[in-house]
N, CA, C and O of each residue as an XYZ file, in Angstrom:
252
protein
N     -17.223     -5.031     14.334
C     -16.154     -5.958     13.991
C     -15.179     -5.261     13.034
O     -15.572     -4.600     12.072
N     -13.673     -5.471     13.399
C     -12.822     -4.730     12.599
C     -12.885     -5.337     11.200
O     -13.164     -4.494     10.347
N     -12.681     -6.711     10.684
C     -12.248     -6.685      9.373
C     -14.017     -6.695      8.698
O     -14.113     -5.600      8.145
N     -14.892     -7.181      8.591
C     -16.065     -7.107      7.861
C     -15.972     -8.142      6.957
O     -16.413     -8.161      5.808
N     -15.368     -9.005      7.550
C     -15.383     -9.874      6.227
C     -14.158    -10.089      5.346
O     -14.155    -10.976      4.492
N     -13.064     -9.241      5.558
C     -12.330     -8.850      4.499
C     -11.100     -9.937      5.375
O     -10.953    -10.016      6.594
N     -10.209    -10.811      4.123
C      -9.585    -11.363      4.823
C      -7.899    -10.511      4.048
O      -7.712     -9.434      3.482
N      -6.983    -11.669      4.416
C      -5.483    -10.665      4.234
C      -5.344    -10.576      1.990
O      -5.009     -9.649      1.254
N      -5.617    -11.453      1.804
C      -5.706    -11.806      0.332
C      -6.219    -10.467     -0.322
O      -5.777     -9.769     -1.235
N      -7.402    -10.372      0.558
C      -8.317     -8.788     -0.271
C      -8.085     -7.598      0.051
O      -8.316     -6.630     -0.674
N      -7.754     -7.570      0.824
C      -6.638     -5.969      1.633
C      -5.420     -5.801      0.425
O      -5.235     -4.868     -0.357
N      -4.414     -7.527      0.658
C      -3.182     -7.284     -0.407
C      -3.887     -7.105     -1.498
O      -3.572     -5.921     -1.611
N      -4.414     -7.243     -2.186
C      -4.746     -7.022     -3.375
C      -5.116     -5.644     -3.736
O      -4.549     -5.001     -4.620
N      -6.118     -5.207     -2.992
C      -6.863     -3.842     -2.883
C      -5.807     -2.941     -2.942
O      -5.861     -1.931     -3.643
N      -4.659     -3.295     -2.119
C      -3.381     -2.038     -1.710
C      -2.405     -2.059     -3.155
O      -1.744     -1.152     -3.660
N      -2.616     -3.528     -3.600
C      -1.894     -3.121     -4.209
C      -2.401     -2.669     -5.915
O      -1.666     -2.107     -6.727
N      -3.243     -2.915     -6.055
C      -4.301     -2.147     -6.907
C      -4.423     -0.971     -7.439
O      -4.304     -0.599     -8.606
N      -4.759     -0.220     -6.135
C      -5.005      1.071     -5.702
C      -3.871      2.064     -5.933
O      -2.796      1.467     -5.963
N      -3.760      3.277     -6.092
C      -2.601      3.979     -5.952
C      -2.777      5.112     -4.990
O      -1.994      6.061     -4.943
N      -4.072      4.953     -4.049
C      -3.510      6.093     -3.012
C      -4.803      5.254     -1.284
O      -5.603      4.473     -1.799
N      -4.933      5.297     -0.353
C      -5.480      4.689      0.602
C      -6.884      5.074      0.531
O      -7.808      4.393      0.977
N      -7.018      6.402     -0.157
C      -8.416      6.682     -0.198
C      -9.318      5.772     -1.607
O     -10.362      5.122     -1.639
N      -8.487      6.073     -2.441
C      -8.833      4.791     -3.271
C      -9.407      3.817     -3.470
O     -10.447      3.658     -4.110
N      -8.359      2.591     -2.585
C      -8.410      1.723     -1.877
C      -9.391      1.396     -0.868
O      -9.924      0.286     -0.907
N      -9.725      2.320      0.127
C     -11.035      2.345      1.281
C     -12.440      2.109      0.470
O     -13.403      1.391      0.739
N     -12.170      3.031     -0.674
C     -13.242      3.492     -1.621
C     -13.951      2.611     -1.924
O     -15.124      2.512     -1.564
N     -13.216      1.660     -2.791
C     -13.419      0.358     -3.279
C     -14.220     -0.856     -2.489
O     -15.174     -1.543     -2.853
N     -13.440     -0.848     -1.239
C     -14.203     -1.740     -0.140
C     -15.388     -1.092      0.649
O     -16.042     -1.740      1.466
N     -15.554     -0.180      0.447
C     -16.950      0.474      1.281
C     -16.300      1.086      2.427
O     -17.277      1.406      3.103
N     -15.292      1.444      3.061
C     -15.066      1.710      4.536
C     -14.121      2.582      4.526
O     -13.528      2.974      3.522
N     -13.961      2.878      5.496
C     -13.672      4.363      5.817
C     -11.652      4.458      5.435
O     -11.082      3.470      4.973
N     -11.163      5.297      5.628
C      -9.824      5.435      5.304
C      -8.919      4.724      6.813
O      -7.838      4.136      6.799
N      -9.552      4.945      7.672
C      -9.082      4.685      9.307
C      -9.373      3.252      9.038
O      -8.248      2.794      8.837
N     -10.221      2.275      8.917
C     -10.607      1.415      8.969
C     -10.055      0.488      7.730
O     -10.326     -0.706      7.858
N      -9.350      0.841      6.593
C      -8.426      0.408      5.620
C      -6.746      0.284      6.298
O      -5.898     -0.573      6.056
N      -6.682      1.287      7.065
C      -5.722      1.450      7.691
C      -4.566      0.568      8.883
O      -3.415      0.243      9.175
N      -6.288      0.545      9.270
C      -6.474     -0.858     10.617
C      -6.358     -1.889      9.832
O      -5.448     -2.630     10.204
N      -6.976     -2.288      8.776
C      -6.697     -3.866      8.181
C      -5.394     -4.000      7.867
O      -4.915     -5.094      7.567
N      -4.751     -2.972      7.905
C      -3.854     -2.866      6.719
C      -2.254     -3.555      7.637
O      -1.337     -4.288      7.268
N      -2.578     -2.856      8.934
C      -1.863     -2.753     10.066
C      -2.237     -4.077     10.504
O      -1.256     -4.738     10.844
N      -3.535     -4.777     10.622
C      -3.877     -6.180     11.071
C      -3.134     -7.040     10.436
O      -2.450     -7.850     11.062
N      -3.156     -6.994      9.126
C      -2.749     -7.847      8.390
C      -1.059     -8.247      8.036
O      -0.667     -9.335      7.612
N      -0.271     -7.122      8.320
C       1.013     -6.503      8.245
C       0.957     -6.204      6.492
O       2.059     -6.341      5.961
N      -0.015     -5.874      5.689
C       0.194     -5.185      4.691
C       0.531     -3.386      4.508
O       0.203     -2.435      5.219
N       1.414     -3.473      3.082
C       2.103     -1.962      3.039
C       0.947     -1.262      2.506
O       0.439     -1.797      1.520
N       0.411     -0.185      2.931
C      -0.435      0.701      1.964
C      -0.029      1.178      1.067
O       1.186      1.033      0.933
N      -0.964      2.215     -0.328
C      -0.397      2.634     -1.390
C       0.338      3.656     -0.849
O       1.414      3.777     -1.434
N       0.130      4.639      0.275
C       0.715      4.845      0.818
C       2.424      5.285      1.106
O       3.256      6.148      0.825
N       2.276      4.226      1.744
C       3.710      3.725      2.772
C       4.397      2.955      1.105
O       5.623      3.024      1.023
N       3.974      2.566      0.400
C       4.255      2.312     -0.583
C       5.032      3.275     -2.026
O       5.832      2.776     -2.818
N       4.665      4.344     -2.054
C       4.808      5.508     -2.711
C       5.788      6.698     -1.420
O       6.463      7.719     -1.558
N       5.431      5.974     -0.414
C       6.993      6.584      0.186
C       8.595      6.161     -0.260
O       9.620      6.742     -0.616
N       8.021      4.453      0.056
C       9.114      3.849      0.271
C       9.815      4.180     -1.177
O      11.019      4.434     -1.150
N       9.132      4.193     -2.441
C       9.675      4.489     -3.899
C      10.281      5.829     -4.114
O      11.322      6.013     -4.746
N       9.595      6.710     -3.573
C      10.269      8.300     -3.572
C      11.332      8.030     -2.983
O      12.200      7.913     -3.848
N      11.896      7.805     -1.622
C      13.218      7.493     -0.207
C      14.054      6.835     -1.138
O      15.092      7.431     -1.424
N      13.814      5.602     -1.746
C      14.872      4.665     -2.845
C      15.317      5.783     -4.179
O      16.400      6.285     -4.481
N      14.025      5.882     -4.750
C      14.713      6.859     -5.861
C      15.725      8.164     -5.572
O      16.687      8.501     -6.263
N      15.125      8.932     -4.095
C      15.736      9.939     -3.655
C      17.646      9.445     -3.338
O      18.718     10.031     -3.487
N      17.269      8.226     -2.904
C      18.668      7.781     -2.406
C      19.622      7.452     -3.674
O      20.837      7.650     -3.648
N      19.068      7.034     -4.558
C      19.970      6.380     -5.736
C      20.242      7.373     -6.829
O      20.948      7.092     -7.797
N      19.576      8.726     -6.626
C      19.951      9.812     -7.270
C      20.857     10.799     -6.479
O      21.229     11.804     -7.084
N      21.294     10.598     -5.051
C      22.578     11.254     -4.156
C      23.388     10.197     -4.541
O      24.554     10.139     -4.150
């Protein structure tokens, strides 16, 4: 079973918690692929995709 229990509340939280996906997986017992998949189930941003999106904004507002 993909989520294990884990519903969208504990993913958002976990992601946003966390500051990197391995982290995050860490915490819940499961694998990095399988944080990934919830993450994608749920339509939550990883720390991730998260620490992109902040570098791309900062990169942009400093050109």
């Amino acid at each position: 079973m993909l989520s294990r229990g884990f519903d969208r509340e504990t993913i958002e939280r976990v992601a946003r918690i966390y500051k990197s996906n391995q982290d995050a997986s860490m915490a819940l017992g499961i694998t990095l692929r399988s944080f990934g998949r919830l993450c994608n189930k749920y339509d939550v941003e990883t720390p991730y995709v998260k620490r992109l999106r902040r570098a791309h904004a900062a990169q942009s507002q400093a050109a």
